[in-house]
Each structure stands twice: as C-alpha cells, then as structure tokens.
C-alpha positions in Angstrom: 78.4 146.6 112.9 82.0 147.3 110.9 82.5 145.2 108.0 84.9 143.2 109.5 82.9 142.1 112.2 80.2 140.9 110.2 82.6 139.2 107.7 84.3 137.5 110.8 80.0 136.3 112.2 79.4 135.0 108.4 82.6 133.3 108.2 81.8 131.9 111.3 78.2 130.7 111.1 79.6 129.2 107.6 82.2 127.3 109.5 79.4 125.9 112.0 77.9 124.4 108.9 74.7 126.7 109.1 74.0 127.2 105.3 72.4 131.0 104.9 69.2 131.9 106.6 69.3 128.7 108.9 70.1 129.2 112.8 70.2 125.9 114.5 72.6 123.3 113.7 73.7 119.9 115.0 76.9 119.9 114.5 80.1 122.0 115.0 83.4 121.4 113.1 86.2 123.0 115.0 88.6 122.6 112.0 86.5 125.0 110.3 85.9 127.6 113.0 89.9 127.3 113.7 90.3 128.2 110.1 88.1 131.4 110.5 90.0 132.3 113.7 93.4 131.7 111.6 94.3 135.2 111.5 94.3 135.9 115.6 97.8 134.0 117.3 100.8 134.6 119.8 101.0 137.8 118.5 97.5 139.6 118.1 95.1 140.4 120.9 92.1 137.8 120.8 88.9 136.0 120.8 86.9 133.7 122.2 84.0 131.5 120.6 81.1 130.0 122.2 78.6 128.1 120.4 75.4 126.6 121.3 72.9 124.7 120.0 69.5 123.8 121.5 70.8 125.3 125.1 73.8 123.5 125.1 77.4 124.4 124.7 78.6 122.1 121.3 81.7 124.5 121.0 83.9 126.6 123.5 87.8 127.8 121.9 89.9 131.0 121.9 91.9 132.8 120.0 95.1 135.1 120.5 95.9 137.0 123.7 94.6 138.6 126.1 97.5 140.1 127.4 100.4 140.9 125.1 102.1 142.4 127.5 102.4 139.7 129.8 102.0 137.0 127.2 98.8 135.9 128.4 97.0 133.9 126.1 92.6 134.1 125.6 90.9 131.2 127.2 87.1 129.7 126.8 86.7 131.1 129.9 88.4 134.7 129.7 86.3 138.0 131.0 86.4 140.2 128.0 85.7 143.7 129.3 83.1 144.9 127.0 82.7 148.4 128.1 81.4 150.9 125.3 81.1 148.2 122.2 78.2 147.5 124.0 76.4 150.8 124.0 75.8 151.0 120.7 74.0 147.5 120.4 72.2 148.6 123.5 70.7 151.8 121.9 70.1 150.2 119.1 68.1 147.3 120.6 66.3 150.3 122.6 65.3 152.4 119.8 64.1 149.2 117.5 61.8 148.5 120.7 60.4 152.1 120.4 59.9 151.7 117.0 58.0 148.6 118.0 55.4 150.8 120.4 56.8 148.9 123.3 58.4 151.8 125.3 58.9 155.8 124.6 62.2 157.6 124.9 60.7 160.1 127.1 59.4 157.6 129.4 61.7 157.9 132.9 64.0 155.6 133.1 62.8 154.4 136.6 59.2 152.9 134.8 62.2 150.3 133.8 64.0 150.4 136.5 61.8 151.2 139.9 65.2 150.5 142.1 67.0 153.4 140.7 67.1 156.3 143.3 64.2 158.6 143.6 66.6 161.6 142.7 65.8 160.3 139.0 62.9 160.2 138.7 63.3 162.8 135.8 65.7 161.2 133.9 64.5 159.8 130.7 65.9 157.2 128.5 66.5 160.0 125.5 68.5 161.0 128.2 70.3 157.8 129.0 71.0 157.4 125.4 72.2 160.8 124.7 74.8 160.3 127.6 72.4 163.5 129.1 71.3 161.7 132.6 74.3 163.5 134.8 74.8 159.7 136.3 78.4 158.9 136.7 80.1 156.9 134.6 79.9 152.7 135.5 83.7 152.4 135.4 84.3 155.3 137.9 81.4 153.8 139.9 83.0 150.3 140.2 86.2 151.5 141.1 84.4 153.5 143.8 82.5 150.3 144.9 86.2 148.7 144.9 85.7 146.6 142.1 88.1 148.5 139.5 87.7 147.4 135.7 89.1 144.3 134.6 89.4 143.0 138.1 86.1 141.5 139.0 82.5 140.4 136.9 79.9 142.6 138.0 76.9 140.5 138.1 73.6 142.1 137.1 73.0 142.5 141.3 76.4 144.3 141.3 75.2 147.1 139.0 71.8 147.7 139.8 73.1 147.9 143.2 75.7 150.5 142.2 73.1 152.5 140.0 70.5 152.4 142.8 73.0 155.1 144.9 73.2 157.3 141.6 71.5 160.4 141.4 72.0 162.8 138.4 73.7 165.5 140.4 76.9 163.6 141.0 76.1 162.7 144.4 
C-alpha cells in the first residue's frame, strides 16, 4: 500500500473518531471526513467513502469526479472500476493464507474453483498469480461476453460464468 494511501485510511479512521487500534465506532462526523477528503474537488478525479458500523451504513459521501472529461461528478453510488489495484491485495491475501497452512500454491486452481473448465485442471494458483495460467484477460473476456469495461457490474455469477468457458490455450 503507497504511503499516500495509507495516510489518506489513517486520516480517515481519525476523522471517524476511531482513536488508534480501535475498529468499531458509534459515531461518524462528516465534517471531519470532508476535511480529509478536502484535497479531491471539481477539478481532480475522485472518491467515494462508505462507512459502516455494526452492519450498517452510518456514512455514504464522495469526492471529486469521475469523469473530467464530461464533468461528471463521484456519487455514493458510483461503480469504480477497480481492475489491477485489486490484484495485488488479492495475491497478497492468497499468499498470507498459504503462509497460514490453509492452501498451497501448487494446488490447481479448480480444488477452489470446481466450475472452471476441465481444460484447467493443470493450472495452478502459482500460476494464476504469476500471470502463467494462459487464461485470457477478464477485460477482453467481458467485452467478448458484451459487457465492455466500465459499462456494466459484473456480479460474482457474471465472472465465474465467463471463467468457466476459459481454457488455458486461448480457446
């Protein structure tokens, strides 16, 4: 995680009112989260910011734009595409499980996911981390399914059904 980013979660748990170390709180004061958000306006690209508390949304603002081009501004509810940030939280969270014990990187990818075609049943999740697999990248594969990026929220159905057609070959 860049420096920035983590100053920007400190800043922001500090401006929920969560002194350090705690991670539930009652309470939410937007004047203070719109002070840590300060910096993001008419002119930058954005944020949003969702907070909860015991299950339940106590905060929902954003920041900024989402589309300078066409002066669109970020809402609550804007899709933010997150595309490869994620990947990088996602091997992480993998590897820290199997540190844990509670998977192997050589185990095939299908003991996780049984739906994936039988074609993979080689493919290992060293593999899908090292970018190895031969599967197709998701954005090409939505844009096949004619759901290009940005234009539609591919529910967890959506890609499991995409990835089930995948076989490392291409095909």
């Amino acid at each position: 995680m860049s420096k920035h980013i983590l100053a920007t979660v400190i800043a922001l748990l500090m401006a929920a009112g969560l002194p350090a170390g705690q991670t539930t709180a009652t309470a939410v004061d937007p004047a203070k989260v719109d002070a840590v958000f300060a910096r993001w306006s008419s002119t930058t690209p954005g944020c949003a910011v969702g907070v909860g508390v015991g299950g339940r949304s106590v905060l929902q603002k954003a920041y900024g734009m989402a589309d300078l081009e066409h002066d669109v501004p970020n809402k609550p509810d804007t899709i933010f595409e997150a595309g490869s940030v994620s990947k990088q939280f996602t091997a992480a969270a993998v590897l820290l499980l199997a540190r844990d014990g509670k998977l192997s990187l050589d185990d095939p990818i299908r003991k996780y996911i049984p739906e994936l075609h039988q074609a993979t049943a080689a493919v290992t999740i060293r593999q899908m981390l090292n970018h190895t697999a031969g599967l197709r990248d998701w954005g090409y594969l939505v844009a096949v399914a004619g759901a290009p990026r940005g234009g539609h929220v591919n529910t967890h159905a959506d890609v499991l059904d995409m990835l089930s057609c995948q076989r490392p070959d291409g095909t």
